[in-house]
Steps between C-alpha positions, in 0.01 A plus 500: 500500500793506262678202335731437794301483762307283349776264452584544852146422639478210244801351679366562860200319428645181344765523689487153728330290216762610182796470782365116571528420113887625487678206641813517304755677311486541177817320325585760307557747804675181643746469164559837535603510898715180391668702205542862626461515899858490760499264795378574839828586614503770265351852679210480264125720474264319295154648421151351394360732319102467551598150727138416555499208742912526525531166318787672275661668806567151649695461184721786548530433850628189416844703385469837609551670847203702478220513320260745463119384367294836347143468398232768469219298703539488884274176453756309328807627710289352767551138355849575429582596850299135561668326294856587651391422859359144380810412316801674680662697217857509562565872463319755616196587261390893533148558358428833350137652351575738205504536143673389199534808349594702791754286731553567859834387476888652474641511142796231453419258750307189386798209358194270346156598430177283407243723357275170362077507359463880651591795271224358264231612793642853464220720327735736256814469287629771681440319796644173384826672346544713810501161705754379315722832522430466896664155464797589319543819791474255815739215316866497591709644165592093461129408649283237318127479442215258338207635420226357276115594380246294416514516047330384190640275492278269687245264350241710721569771272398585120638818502797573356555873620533596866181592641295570873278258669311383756567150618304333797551328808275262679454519828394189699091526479530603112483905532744615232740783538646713198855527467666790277786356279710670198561187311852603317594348152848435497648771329285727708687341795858554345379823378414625850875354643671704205343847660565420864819535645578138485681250253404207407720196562310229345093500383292204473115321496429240739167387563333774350677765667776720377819497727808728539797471673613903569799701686509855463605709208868587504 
């Protein structure tokens, strides 16, 4: 089984318990809808990027039209699509399986973008830059995007260099489940933006994890 899949299968099988431990949004994908995102009376697409359990999406939806929410494991779509029904998301939410790295959507079409604690699960730099080149395709020419990767920066990490590990999840009962991360160091991170076909708006560590706010090169 390659690297992928077993990200994918990972996902599946923690699904329900790692969806139960993401109440809320992050505050730095909240700053950044507050900064960067239009109204709802705008004609907006916003996309989650790897949405998980949608709890970013119900950000967006808070000011787009439509959102789409993307994530590689059907598991996890699963308590995204629960997640809407329970709370009544005020636009309508479309929920699509696929890949980072290989979009299933038009070019030019997303407005705002969250692509938040998912491209470092992707195996490969070429994977991880051609993520990020898929981004800057499906944005709008004046579309906006956050992304972020978990860095060395954190105090879990003595590493100074970007690196690949396994981290593990608990399940309830104590079995232990391996989960593949590329821990970037922060010039890795700007490094890999500088080769895609994005630009880089602003750049920053919060909380251990590097953070950019991106449109699409000009």
């Amino acid at each position: 089984m390659d690297r992928r899949s077993e990200v994918r299968e990972t996902y599946d099988r923690i699904a329900t318990h790692f969806a139960s431990t993401r109440e809320y949004a992050w505050p730095e994908v909240e700053a950044f809808v507050d900064e960067y995102v239009g109204s709802a009376d705008d004609p907006e697409l916003g996309l989650d990027l790897g949405c998980g359990n949608c709890r970013h999406a119900e950000v967006l939806a808070e000011r787009l039209q439509r959102v789409v929410g993307l994530d590689v494991s059907r598991g996890l779509l699963e308590t995204g699509r629960d997640r809407a029904l329970e709370r009544g998301f005020s636009v309508d939410l479309v929920l699509v399986q696929g890949e980072a790295a290989s979009l299933p959507l038009r070019s030019d079409i997303v407005d705002a973008a969250v692509y938040v604690a998912t491209i470092h699960h992707l195996p490969t730099r070429r994977a991880r830059v051609a993520s990020l080149d898929e981004l800057a395709r499906v944005l709008d020419p004046q579309g906006i995007a956050l992304v972020s990767a978990w860095s060395t920066a954190h105090d879990a990490f003595e590493e100074t260099t970007g690196f690949d590990t396994t981290v593990e999840w608990t399940l309830p009962g104590g079995e232990a489940v391996d989960r593949f991360y590329h821990i970037y160091d922060p010039d890795e991170f700007e490094a890999d933006l500088e080769t895609s076909a994005l630009e880089t708006v602003s750049l920053e560590i919060s909380s251990g994890n590097c953070y950019a706010v991106v449109q699409p090169r000009s």
